[in-house]
C-alpha positions as CSV (number, residue, x, y, z in Angstrom):
1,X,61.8,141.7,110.1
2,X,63.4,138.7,108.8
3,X,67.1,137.6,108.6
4,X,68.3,135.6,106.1
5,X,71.5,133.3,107.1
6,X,73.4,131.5,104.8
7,X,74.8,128.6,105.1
8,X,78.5,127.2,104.1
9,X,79.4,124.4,103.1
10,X,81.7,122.6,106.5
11,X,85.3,122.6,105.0
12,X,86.8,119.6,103.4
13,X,88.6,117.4,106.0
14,X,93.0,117.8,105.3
15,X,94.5,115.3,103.1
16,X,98.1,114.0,102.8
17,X,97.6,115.7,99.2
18,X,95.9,118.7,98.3
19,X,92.7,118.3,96.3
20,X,94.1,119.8,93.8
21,X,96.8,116.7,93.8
22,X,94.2,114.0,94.6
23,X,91.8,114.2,91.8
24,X,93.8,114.0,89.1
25,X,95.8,110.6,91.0
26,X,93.0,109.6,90.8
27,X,92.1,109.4,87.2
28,X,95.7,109.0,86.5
29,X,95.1,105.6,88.6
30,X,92.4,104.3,86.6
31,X,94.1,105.4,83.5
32,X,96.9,103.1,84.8
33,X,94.7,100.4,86.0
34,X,92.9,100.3,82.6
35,X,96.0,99.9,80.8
36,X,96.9,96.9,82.8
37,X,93.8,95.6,82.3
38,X,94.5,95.4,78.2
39,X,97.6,94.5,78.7
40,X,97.2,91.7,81.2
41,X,94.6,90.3,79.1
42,X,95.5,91.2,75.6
43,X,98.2,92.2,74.6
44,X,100.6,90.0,76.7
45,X,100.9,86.3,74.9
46,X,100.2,83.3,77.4
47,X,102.9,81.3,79.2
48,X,104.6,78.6,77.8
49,X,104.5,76.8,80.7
50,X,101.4,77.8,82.8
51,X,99.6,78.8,80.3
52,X,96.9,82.1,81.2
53,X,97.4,81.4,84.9
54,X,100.5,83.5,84.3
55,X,98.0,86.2,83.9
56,X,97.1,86.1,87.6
57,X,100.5,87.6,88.5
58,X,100.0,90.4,87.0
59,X,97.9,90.8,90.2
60,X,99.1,88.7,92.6
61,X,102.8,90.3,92.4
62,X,101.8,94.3,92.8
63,X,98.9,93.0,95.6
64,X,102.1,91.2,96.8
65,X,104.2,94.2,96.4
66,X,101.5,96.4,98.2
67,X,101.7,94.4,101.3
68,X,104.9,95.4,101.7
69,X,104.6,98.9,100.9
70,X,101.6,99.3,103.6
71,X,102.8,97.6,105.8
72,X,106.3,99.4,105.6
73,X,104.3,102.8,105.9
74,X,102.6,101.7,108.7
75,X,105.9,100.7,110.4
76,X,107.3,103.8,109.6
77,X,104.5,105.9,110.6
78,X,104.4,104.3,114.3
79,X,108.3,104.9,114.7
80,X,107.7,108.6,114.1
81,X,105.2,108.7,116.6
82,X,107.0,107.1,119.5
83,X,109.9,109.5,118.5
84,X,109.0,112.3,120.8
85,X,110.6,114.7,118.4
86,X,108.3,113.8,115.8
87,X,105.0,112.6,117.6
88,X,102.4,113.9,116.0
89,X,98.4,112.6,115.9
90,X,99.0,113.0,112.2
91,X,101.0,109.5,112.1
92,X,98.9,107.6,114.1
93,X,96.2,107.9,111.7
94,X,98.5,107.2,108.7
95,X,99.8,104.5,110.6
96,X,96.1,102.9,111.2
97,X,94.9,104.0,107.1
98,X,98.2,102.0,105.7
99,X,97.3,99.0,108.1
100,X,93.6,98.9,106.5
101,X,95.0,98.8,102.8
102,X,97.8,96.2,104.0
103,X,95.1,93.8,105.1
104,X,92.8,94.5,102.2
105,X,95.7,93.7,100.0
106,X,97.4,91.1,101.8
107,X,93.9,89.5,101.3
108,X,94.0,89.8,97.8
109,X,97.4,88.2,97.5
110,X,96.2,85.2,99.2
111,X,93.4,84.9,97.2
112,X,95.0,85.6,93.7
113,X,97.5,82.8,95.3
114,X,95.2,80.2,95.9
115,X,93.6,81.2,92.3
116,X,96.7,81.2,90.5
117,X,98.4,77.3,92.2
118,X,95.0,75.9,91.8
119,X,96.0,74.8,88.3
120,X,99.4,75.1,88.9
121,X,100.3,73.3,91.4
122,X,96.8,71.2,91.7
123,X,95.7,72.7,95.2
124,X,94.2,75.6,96.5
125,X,96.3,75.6,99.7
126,X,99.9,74.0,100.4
127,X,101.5,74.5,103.8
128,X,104.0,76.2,102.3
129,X,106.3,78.4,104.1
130,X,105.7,81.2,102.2
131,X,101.5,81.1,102.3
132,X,101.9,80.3,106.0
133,X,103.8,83.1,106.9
134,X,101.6,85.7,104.6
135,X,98.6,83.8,106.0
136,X,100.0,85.1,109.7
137,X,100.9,88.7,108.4
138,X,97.5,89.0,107.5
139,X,96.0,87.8,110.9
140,X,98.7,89.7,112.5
141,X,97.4,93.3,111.4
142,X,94.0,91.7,111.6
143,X,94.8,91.8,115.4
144,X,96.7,95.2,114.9
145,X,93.5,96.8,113.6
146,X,91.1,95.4,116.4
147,X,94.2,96.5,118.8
148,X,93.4,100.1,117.8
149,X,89.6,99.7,118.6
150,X,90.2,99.3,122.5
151,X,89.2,102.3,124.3
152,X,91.7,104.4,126.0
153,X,93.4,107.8,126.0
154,X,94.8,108.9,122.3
155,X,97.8,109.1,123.3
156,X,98.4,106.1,125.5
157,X,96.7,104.0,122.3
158,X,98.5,105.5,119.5
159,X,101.6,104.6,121.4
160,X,100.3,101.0,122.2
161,X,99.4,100.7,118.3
162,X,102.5,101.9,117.1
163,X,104.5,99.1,119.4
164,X,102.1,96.2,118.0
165,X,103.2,97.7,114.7
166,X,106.6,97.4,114.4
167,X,106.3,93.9,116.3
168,X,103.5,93.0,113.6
169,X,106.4,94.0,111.1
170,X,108.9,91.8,112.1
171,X,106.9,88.9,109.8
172,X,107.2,90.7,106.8
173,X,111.2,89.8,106.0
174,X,110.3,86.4,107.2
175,X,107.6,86.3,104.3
176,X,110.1,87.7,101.8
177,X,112.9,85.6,102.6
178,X,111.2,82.3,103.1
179,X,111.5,80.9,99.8
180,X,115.4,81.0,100.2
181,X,115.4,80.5,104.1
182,X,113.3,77.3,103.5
183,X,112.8,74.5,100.8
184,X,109.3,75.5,99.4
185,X,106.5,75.0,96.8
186,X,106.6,78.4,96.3
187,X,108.7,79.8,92.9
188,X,112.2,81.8,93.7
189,X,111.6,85.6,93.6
190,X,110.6,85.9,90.1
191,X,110.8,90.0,90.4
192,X,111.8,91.3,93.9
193,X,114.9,89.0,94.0
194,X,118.4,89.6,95.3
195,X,119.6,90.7,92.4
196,X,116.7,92.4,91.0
197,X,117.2,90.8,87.8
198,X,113.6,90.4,86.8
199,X,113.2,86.6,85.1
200,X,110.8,87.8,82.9
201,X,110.5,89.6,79.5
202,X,109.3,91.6,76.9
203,X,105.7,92.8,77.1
204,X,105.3,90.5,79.9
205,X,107.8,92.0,81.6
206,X,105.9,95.1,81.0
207,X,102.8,94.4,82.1
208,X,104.3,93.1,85.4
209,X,106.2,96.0,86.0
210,X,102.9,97.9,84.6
211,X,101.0,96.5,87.1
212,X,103.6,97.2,90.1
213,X,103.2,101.0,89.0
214,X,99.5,100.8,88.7
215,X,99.1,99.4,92.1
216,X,101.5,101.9,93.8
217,X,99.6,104.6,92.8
218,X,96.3,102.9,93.6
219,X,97.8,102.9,97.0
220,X,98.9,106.3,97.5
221,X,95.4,107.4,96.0
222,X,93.6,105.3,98.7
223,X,95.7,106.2,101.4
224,X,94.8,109.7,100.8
225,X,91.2,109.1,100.8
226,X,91.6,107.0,103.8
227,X,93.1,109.4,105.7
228,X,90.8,112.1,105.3
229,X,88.5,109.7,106.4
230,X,90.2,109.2,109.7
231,X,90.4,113.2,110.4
232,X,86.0,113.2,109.9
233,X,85.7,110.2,112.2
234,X,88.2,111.9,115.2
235,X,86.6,115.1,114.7
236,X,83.3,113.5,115.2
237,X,84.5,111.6,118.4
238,X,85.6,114.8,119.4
239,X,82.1,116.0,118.6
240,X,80.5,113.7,120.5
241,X,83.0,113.7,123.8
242,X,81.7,117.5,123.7
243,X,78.1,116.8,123.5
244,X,78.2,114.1,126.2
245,X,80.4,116.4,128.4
246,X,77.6,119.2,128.1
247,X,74.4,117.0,128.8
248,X,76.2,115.8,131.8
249,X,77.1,119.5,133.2
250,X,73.5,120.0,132.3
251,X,72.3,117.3,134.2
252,X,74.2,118.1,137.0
253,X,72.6,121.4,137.6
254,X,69.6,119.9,137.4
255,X,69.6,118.5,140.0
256,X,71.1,121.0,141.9
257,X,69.0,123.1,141.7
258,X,66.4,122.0,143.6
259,X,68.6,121.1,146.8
260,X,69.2,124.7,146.7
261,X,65.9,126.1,146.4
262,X,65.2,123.7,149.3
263,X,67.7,124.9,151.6
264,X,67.0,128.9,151.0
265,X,63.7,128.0,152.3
């Protein structure tokens, strides 16, 4: 006689959303991300001034924006967990997921940067105290990230991370406010100023703000997908601690059991 066993799928590793919320964010990102794409590069008339490099910041300002946001989360995250009221293993990993799109992002804001004052301001990098202090947030939770790759206990890391975090943090004001702190190259806040009076208009103003949106839900979207990333990998380390914890008690009597046999004799 045969049995039959059938076999079930593993069950689909917890999100910050349900799936039933994460799919359609994600179309509804493309959607967004498609629009910005015609608009950035269509419909939206070119700058008097710089010409279509102003197209460029309809990236570099929501990667810009981004940065912030992650970075904030990832803050915020790591002040939860020291809070022993509040620690859970939950923000740890949110905390690490929003560090890995605040780098990624951060990245791109360089980048876009260097792309957009190249014919601008006739260089692809000026010591400016706004790119030099972006250029150390990004190695900053470059270092944050390999931080959280150093063995040790969960719970003695997550609290180590979530320290670096909030002192990786401090730089992000100093990014924001450097352009009014300090004489730079770098434009006055053209959108996130102190008096959030966007100095921009019509369907470029629209586009930009387009693109903020866009972005924002990118993030959330990729956060999500991050993190259920980071639930498969601890329940694989977890997998593997067990597995290497059984060979070893399997050694062990191993070789035990001869000594025994030997002595009975």
């Amino acid at each position: 006689m045969t049995t039959s066993t059938t076999r079930t799928a593993p069950p689909a590793p917890a999100g910050l959303f349900p799936r039933a919320v994460s799919r359609p964010l994600g179309w509804v990102t493309l959607v967004a991300l498609a629009v910005l794409v015609l608009f950035g590069l269509g419909a939206t008339p070119a700058d008097a001034i710089q010409g279509d490099a102003v197209r460029l910041l309809y990236l570099h300002v929501p990667t810009a924006w981004l940065a912030y946001l992650a970075f904030g989360v990832t803050s915020l995250a790591s002040a939860l967990y020291l809070w022993p009221r509040t620690r859970r293993q939950a923000y740890d990993r949110i905390a690490g997921a929003s560090a890995e799109l605040g780098v990624v992002f951060t990245g791109l804001t360089l980048v876009m940067g260097s792309l957009w004052g190249r014919p601008i301001w006739g260089v692809w990098w000026a010591w400016d105290a706004r790119l030099v202090t972006t250029a150390v947030l990004f190695f900053l939770y470059l270092g944050y990230l390999a931080l959280r790759r150093v063995p040790g206990s969960a719970d003695g890391n997550a609290k180590r991370n979530s320290i670096a975090a909030l002192i990786a943090f401090l730089d992000v004001p100093i990014v924001h406010f450097s352009v009014t702190w300090w004489r730079t190259l770098h434009q006055q806040g053209t959108v996130f100023n102190s008096d959030l009076n966007a100095k921009i208009h019509g369907s470029m103003a629209f586009t930009l703000w387009w693109g903020v949106l866009a972005f924002t839900l990118l993030f959330v979207w990729l956060l999500d997908l991050r993190y259920r990333l980071a639930v498969l990998e601890d329940g694989l380390a977890d997998a593997e601690l067990d597995l290497a914890i059984a060979e070893r008690v399997s050694a062990d009597d191993a070789t035990r059991e001869p000594v025994a046999d030997g002595s009975a004799r």
